[in-house]
C-alpha positions as CSV (number, residue, x, y, z in Angstrom):
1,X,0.0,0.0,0.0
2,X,1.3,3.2,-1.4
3,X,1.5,6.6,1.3
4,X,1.2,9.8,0.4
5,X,2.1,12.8,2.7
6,X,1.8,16.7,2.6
7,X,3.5,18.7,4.6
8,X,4.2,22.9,4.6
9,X,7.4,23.6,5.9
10,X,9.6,26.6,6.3
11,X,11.0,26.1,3.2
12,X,7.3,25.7,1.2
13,X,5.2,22.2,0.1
14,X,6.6,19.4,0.8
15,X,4.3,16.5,-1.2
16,X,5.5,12.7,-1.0
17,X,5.0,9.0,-1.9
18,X,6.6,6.4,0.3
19,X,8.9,9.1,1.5
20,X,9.9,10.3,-1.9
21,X,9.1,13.4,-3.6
22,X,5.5,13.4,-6.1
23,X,6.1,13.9,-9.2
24,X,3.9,16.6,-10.6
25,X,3.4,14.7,-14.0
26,X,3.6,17.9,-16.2
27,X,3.6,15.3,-18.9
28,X,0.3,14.8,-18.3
29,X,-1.6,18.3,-17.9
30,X,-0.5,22.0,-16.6
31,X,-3.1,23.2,-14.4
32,X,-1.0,25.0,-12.1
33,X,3.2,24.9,-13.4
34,X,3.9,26.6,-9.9
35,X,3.5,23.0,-8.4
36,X,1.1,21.7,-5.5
37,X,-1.5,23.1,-3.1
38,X,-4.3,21.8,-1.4
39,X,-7.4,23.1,1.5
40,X,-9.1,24.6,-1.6
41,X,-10.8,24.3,-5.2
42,X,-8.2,25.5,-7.8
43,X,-5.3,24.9,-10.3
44,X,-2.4,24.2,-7.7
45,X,-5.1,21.7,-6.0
46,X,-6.0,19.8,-9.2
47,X,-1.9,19.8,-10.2
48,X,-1.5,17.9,-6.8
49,X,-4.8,15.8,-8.0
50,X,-3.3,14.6,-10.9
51,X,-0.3,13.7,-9.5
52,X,-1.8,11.5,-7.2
53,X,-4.1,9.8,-9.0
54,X,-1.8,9.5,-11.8
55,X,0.7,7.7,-9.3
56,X,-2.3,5.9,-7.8
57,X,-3.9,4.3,-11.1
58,X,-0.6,4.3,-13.4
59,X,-2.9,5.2,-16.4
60,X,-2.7,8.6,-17.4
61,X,-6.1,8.9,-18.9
62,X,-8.0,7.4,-15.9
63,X,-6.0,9.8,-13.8
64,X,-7.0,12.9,-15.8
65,X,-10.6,12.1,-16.0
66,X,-10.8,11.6,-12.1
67,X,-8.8,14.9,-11.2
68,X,-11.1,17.8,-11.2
69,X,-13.8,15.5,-9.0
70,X,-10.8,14.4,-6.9
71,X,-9.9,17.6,-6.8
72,X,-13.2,19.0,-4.5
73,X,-14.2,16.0,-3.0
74,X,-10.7,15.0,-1.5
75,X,-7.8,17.6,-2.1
76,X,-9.7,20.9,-1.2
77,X,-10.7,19.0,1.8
78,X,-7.6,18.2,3.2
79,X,-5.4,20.0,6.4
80,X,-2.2,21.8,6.6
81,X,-0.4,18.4,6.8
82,X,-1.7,15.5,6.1
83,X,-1.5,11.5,4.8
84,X,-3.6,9.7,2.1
85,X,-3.4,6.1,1.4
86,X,-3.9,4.2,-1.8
87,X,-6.6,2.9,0.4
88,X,-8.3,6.0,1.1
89,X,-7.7,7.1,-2.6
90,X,-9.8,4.1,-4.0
91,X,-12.1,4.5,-1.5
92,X,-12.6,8.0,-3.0
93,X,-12.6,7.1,-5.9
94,X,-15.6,4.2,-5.6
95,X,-17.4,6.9,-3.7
């Protein structure tokens, strides 16, 4: 099982998988190219979406097509710091 962690720090976002840094997958879509946010409905938190679900699913297209919902149901929902599992990302995703 796959855990991912967000964390602001003095330095900015800090946004992992199993202790390794997520990747934005660019490569994918650009809603935000200033990175990750989250706690809110926007660009930065649908970037941060993506990347998830993308890591999540390892399908691009899947993860694309489940990012904006993902985006307001889970990611603008989220605290300062916080921890997701792939658990709690499927369950979100069946929800």
């Amino acid at each position: 099982m796959k855990h991912y962690s967000g964390k602001r720090t003095i330095d900015g976002i800090l946004v992992t998988v199993d202790e390794k840094p997520l990747d934005a997958r660019f490569d994918i879509e650009v809603f935000d190219d200033k990175g990750f946010e989250w706690s809110y409905e926007g660009s930065a938190p649908q970037q941060l979406a993506l990347a998830i679900l993308a890591d999540h699913l390892d399908d691009a297209t899947k993860a694309r097509a489940a990012a904006e919902s993902f985006a307001s149901t889970v990611i603008a929902n989220l605290d300062n710091d916080w921890d997701l599992t792939s658990q709690d990302v499927e369950a979100a995703l069946a929800g």
